[in-house]
N, C-alpha and C positions, 0 to 999 in steps of 0.2 A: 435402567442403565445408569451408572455412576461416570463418572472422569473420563474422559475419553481418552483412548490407546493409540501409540503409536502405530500406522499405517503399515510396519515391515519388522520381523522378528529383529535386524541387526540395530535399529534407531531406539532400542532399549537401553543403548549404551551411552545416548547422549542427557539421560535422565537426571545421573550423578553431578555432585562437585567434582569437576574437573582434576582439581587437586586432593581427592579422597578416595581412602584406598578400596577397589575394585575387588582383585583378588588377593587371598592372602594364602600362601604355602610355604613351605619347609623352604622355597629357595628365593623367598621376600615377599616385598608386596608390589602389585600395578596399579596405579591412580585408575580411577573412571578413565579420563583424558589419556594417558596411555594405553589404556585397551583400546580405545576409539582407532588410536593413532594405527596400533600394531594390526587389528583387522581391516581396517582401510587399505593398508599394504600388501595383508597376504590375499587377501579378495579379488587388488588389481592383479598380482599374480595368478590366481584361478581362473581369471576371466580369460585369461588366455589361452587357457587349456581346456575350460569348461563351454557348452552353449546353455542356453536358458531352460530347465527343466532335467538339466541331467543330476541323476545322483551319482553324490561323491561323498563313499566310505569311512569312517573313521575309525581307526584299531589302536587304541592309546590309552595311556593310563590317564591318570586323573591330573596331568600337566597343566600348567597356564597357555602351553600350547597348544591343546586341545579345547581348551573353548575358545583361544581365539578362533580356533580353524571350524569349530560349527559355527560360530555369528560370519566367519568370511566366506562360508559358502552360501547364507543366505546373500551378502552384500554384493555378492558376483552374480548370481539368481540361478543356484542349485539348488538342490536337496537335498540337504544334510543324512546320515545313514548312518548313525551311531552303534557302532559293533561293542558289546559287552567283552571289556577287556581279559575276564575269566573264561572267553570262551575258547576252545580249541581249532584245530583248520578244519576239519571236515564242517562244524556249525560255522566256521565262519567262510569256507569257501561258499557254503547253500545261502549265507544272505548275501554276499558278493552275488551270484549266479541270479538270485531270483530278483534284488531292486534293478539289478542289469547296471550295476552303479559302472563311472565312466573310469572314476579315479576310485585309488585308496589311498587316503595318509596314515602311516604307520611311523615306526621306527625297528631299527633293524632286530631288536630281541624276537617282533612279532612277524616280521617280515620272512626272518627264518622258518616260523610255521606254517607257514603256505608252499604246498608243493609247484602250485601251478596256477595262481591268480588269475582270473577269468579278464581282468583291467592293470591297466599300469599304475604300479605300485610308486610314491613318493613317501622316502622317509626324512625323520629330521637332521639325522645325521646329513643325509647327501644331497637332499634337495631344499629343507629349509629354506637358507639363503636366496637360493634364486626364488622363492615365494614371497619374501619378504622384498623383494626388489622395489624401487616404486615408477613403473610407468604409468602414463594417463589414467586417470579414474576410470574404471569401468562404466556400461550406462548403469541408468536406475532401473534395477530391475525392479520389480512386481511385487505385490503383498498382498494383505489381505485373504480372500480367499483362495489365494495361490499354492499350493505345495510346498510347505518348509522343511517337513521331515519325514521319515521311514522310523519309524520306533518298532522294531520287533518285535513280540514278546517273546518270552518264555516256550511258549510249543506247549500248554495245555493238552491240545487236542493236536497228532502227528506236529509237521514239522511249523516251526515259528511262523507266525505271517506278520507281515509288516503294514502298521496302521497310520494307514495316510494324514500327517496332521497339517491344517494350515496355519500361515501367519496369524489368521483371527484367532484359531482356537486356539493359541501359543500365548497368543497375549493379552487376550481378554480372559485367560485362565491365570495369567500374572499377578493382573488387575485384581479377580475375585480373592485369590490367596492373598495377596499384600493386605486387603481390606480387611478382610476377615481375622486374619492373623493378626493385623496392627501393626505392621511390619513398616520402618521409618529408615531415614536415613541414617540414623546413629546405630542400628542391627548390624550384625557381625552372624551371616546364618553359616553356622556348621554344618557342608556341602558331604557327608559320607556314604550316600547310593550313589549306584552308578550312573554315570550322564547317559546312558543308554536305556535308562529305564525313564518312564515321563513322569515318576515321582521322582526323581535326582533331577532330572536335566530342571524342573521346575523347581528345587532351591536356585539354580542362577536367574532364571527368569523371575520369580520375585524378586528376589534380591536390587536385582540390575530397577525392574519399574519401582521399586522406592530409592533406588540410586544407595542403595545398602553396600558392603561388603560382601562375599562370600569364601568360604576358607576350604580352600582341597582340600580332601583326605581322603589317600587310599589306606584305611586300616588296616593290618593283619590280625591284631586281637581289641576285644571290646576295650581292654586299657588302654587300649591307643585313641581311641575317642575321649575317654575321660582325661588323657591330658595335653591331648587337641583344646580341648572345650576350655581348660583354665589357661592353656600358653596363650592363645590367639583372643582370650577374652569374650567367648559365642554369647552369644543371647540368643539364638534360635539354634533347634535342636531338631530336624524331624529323620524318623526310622518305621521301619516295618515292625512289627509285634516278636519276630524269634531275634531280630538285633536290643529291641526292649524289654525283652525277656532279660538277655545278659545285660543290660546295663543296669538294670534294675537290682542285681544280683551285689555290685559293685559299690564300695565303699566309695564315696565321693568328694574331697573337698569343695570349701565352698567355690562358688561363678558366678558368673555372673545370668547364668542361664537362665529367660525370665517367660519362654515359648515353647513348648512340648508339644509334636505333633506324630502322629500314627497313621498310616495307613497302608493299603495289601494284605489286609486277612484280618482278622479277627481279634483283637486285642484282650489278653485270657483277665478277668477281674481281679486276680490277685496282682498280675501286675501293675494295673492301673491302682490299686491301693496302693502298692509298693512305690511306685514314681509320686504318688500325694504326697506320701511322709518324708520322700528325698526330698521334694522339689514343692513345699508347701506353698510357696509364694507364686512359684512357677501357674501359667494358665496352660491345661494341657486339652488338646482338640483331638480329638477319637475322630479318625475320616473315615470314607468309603471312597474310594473310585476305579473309574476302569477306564485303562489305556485309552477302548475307544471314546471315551469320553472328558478325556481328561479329570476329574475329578466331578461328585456331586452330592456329597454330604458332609455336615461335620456338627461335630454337639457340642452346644457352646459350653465351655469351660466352667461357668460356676453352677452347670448339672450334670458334672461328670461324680459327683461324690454322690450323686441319689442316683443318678442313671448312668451308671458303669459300661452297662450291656449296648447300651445305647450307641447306634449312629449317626444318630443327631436328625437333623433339616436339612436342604436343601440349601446348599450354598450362592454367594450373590450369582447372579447371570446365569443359572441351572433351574430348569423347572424338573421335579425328581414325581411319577404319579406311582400309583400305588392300583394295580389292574387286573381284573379275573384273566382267564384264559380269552374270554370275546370282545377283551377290549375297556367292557366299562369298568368302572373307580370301584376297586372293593372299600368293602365298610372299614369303620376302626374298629382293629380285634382282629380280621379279616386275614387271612394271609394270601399276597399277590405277587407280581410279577415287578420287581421293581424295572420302571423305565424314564429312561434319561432324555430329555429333551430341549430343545434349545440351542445356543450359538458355540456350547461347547462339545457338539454330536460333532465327530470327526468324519473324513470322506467314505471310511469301507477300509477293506484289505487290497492292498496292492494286488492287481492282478488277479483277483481271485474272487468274479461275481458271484459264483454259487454262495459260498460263505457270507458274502457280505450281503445278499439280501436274505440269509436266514438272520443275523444276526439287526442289521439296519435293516425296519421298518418303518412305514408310515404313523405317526404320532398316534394315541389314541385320540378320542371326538374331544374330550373336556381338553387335551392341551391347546395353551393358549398362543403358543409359536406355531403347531403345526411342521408341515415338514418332516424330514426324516427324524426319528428317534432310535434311542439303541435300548432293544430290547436285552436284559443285561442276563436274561435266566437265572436270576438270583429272586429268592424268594424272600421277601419280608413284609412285617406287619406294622400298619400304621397303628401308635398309640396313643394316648391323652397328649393332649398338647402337641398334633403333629410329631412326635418324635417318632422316628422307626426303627425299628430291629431288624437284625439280621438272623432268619432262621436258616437259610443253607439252598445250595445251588437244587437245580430240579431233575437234574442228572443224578445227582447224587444222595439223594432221598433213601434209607432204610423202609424196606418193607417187612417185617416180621411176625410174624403170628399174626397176620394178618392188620398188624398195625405200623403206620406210618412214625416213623422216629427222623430228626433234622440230626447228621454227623455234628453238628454244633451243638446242638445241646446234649449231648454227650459227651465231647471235648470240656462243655464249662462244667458239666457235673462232677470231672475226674482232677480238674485244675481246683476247682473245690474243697477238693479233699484234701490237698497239702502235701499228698502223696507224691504225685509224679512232678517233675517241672517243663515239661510237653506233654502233649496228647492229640490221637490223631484215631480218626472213627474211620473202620470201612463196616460196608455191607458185601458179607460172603454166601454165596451162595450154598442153599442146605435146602437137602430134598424133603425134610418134614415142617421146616418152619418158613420156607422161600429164601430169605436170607437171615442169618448171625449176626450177628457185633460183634469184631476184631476191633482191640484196642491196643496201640502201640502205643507205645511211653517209654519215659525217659525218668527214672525214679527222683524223686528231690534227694538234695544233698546232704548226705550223712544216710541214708534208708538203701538199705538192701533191699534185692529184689524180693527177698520172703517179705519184709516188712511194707513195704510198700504194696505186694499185692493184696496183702491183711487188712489195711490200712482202707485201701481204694472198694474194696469188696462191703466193708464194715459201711465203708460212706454212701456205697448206691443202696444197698440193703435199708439207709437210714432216710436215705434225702430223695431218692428216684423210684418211679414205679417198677415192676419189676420188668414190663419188655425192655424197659432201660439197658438192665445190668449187660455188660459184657459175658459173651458165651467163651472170646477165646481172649488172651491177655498178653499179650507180646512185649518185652522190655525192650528198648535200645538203647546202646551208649548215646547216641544222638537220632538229631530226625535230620533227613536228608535236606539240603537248601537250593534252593534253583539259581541261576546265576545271579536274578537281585533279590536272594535274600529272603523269600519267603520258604515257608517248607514245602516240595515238593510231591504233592500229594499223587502227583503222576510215577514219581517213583516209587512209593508207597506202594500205589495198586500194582504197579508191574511188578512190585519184588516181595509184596504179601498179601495179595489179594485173590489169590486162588485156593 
């Protein structure tokens, strides 16, 4: 363990210089010391409407008001329940109904979208002010291993489920990024996922433990990040792989931009070459992680030009093992069960034991923390020098001609080729070979679909074995995105996988 962390998610705010700017947006900027101030305030107002452990909703765009209002529900002692502002009423009345949340802060564009809110709605328009009021301090609520959030995700599997995180795993997951990254008070991180996702809501939490900046931005097009990044001066940058797909695409004046980071799927190798050549000076960190675990890999920067593929080690304060099916350490070369272990294994899913002890189990014997781990059903291979690969989830495994194929190495074979600028592998069921390769793509720019299927055929033909080759070859204008931003491979299978 390094540095030690502050006791409670909202005491990240007392890290900064007082007098240096906090958040920076389209509508100015807040000191550290006036964020301090402004959650202090809306906090004594929650605490009056809140008791200790109740979740309280958040439906908001990417405001300065909306993080004050996640750090003031920890400071009143709730739990915060960040609703993905892309989402519609019906997904946002199920995660209303299922945290059983007490309160919702909205404002009225989203307010209208709820027919029938299951809790009393406060917008900023009409109740603001009285939140901001300032009666007596609330007490000290609780930290540590206490309840700070509901992160939902996405609904992979049926409907979202919300993953219990606490104060420790909030902020000793601050701690390990700020560290690893380098991340200082003179950083300026360009904040563009959603705070509903715990790869977004964790730019302000690094940010805040090195007492950094961080700059909202809700985009509408990847140009709007690129001149986010030169107005506000960024020097950290991080995105999912289809948001660095397009900006990689993009003509970029110079910045100051001096931290590139990825992660939530797969990072395709031409673009990781493409962002070398924009951003030479730049150090760019290839991650892995998962919700339940807050994050647990990354490859350090100056072996991203020889190991592209690569997801690096094991990040500070994460023990990452590498496991057959009965538990013990597969060999290197081996392909196993990646399992995450340690102070930043989150509680479970809300509400939902079954789930949470298929997913949290007990550590294998070699970890050295013990306790619960998250079994993450991702398969990957330890190689030379500890680094690991990502070969593909165990759900989602091709079985063909009696051979085993990872949809990932199919994806990188087709990005390969120059052809497509997405790609996306299923396995379809056929009665002589068990299942096919369905390959949906997105042609590169300037190539017809003749020419790109010419193109992608010639390059498996040349580079892949043959159960490789795609049997059926599907084009799309695009590939679908989930609401933070990864491609939605759930809508893929529902809408081409039969």
């Amino acid at each position: 363990m390094t540095a030690a962390v502050p006791a409670r998610l909202d005491r990240l705010l007392g890290r900064g210089d007082p007098s240096a700017p906090a958040l920076l947006s389209r509508g100015g900027q807040i000191t550290h010391g006036e964020l301090d101030r402004m959650v202090d305030r809306v906090a004594t107002g929650l605490a009056l409407r809140i008791a200790r452990g109740d979740r309280v909703a958040l439906f908001l765009p990417k405001l300065p008001e909306a993080v004050v209002a996640l750090f003031a529900i920890a400071r009143a002692g709730g739990v915060a329940v960040p609703v993905n502002p892309l989402l519609k009423g019906p997904q946002v009345a199920h995660i209303l109904a299922d945290s059983g949340a007490r309160l919702l802060l909205t404002h009225g564009p989203r307010a209208a979208l709820l027919a029938a809110p299951p809790c009393p709605v406060l917008t900023l328009e009409a109740d603001w002010p009285g939140l901001i009021a300032t009666p007596p301090a609330p007490p000290d609520p609780p930290g540590g291993d206490a309840l700070a959030m509901l992160f939902y995700t996405s609904g992979s599997t049926g409907r979202p489920k919300g993953v219990m995180v606490t104060h420790a795993n909030l902020l000793i997951g601050a701690r390990s990024v700020a560290s690893y990254l380098g991340t200082t008070a003179e950083d300026r991180v360009l904040a563009v996922l959603p705070l509903s996702f715990d790869f977004g809501f964790s730019q302000l939490t690094t940010a805040f433990h090195a007492g950094a900046a961080a700059i909202l931005l809700d985009y509408l097009a990847p140009r709007d990040v690129v001149a986010a990044a030169v107005r506000h001066g960024a020097t950290q940058l991080a995105a999912v792989p289809p948001l660095w797909m397009q900006l990689a695409g993009l003509d970029w004046p110079a910045t100051r931009l001096k931290t590139l980071s990825a992660s939530g799927g797969r990072m395709p190798e031409p673009t990781v070459r493409a962002l070398r050549r924009l951003f030479p000076a730049a150090r760019l960190h290839l991650m892995y992680g998962l919700t339940e675990a807050f994050r647990s890999t990354t490859l350090p920067p100056e072996l991203v030009d020889t190991h592209p593929w690569s997801i690096g080690r094991a990040i500070p304060d994460a023990e990452v093992l590498v496991v057959r099916p009965d538990g013990s350490l597969a060999d290197e070369g081996e392909p196993g069960e990646l399992v995450h272990c340690g102070p930043l294994v989150t509680r479970g899913y809300w509400q939902d034991p079954e789930r949470t002890a298929q997913r949290f189990r007990p550590a294998p014997p070699a970890s050295r923390f013990g306790g619960l781990a998250v079994w993450s059903g991702d398969r990957v291979v330890r190689e030379a020098g500890g680094l690991l690969r990502y070969v593909g989830r165990d759900d989602e495994t091709i079985k063909t001609m009696g051979m085993r194929v990872s949809p990932t190495e199919i994806e990188e074979v087709a990005m390969a080729s120059g052809a497509v600028s997405a790609a996306v592998a299923l396995g379809v069921a056929d009665p002589a070979a068990g299942m096919v390769i369905r390959l949906l793509a997105v042609p590169a720019p300037g190539l017809s679909e003749a020419e790109a299927a010419a193109r992608l055929a010639a390059h498996f033909r040349r580079e892949a074995p043959a159960h490789f080759a795609p049997a059926d070859l599907r084009f799309l204008a695009s590939l679908p995105l989930s609401p933070n931003g990864k491609v939605d491979r759930v809508a893929l299978r529902r809408d081409h996988g039969a």
